[in-house]
N, C-alpha and C positions, 0 to 999 in steps of 0.2 A: 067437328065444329070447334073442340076446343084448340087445334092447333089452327084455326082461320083463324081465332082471335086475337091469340098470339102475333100471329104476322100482322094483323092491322094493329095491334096495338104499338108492334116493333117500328112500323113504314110512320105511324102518327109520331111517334121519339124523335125518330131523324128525321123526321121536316119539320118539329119542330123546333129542334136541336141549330137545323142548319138556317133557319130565322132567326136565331136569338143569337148565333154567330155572327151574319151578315150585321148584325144591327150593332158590332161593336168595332164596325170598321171605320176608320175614319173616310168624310166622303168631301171632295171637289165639287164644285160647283163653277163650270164654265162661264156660266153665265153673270154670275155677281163674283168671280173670281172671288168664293169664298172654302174656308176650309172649316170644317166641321170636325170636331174628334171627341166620340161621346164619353170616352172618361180615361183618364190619366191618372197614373198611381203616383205617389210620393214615396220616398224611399220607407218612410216609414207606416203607411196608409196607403193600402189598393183604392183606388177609386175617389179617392180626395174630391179630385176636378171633375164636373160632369158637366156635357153641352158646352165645349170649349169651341169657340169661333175663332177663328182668325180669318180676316181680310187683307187679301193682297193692295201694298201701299203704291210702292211705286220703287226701283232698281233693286229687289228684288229683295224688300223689309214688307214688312208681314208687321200689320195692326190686330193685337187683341180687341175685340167686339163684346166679348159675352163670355163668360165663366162663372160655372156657379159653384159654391164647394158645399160639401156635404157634413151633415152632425150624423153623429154617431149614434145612435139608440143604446141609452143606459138602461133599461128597464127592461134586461132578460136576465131571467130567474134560472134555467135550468137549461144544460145541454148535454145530450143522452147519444154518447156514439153507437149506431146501427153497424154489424158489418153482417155480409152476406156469408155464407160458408162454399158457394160454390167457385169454382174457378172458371174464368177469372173473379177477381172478390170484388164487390161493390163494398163501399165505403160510403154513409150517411150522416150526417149531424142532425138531429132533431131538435129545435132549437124553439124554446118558450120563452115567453114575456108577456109585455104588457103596454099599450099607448096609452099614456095616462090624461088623453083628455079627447074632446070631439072632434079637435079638430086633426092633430095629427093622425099622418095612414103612414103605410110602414114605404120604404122606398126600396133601393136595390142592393140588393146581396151580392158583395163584391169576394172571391176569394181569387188569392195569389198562394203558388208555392216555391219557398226560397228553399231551396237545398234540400232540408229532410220536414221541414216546418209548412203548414199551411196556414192562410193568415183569411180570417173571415170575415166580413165587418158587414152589418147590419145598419143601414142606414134609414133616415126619417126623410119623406119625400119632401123635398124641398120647399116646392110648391103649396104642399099643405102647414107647414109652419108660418103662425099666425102671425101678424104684425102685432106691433107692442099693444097700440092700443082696442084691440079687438078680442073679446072676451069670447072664451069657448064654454061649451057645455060640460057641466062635471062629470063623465062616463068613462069609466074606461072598457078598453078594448083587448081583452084576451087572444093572443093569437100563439100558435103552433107553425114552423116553418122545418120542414125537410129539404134539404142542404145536401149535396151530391158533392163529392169529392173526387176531384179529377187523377184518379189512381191507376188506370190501366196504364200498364208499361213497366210499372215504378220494380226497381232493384229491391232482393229482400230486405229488410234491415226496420229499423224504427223510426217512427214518422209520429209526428208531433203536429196538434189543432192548437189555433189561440180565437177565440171568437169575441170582437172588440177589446182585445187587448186584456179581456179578463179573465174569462170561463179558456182554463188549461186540460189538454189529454193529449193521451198516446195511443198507438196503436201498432202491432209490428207483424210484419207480411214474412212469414217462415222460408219462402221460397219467389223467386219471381214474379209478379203478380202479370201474367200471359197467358196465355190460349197454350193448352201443351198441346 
């Protein structure tokens, strides 16, 4: 029984895995000759631009439609690198904070990795960030967020997290990180 589990838990990972893939592709639309690309890094920010449109114009120039850009969540307190000990090794960020009013919710967890660096960035959903003049409730919202670090493959050596540009660590894989 307990290895059934296991295999449905493993088959629920990768379909869920291979949804939240599909949904970072950029998509065409025939029919409004439209382009969609759900989020674009900046050189210095994964995920900057999100819900980017473009519309086909006319000799083959492309109209921007729709682009939203993302705030960064200042209000994480603590982040606790998890690593597995089996091989191959998982690698996790456990990442704390805080939304300091009723109306923001938290939006999406964008990571990139340059070279030996991973780069995290915790964004506030867009859509819940209030207009000027529209008053929220004074609550805040405690949250905990585990963060999966895309590590299978990676060469030994030392590898470095930055989570919004603030919260720094390391972490360094002895040998290969692959299926022996």
């Amino acid at each position: 029984m307990k290895y059934f589990l296991q295999i449905i838990v493993a088959i629920g990972a990768v379909i869920t895995s291979n949804l939240l893939i599909a949904h970072d592709d950029p998509i065409y639309s025939d029919s409004n000759l439209e382009l969609t690309i759900p989020s674009v890094d900046t050189e210095d920010h994964p995920g900057f631009y999100k819900d980017v449109r473009l519309e086909f114009y006319q000799n083959d120039l492309w109209r921007l439609t729709r682009v939203t850009t993302t705030t960064v969540l200042q209000e994480i307190y603590d982040v606790e690198l998890v690593k597995t000990d089996n091989i191959p090794i998982q690698v996790f960020l456990k990442i704390s904070g805080a939304l300091i009013d009723g109306c923001r919710k938290l939006g999406e967890i964008d990571v990139r990795r340059k070279e030996h660096v991973f780069e995290i960035y915790i964004h506030i959903d867009p859509h819940s960030i209030p207009a000027d003049d529209v008053a929220c409730p004074g609550s805040v919202t405690f949250f905990t967020k585990t963060v999966p670090l895309p590590v299978y493959g990676l060469n030994a050596g030392e590898y470095e997290f930055q989570v919004n540009g603030k919260f720094n660590g390391e972490f360094t894989f002895m040998t290969d990180n692959t299926l022996p």
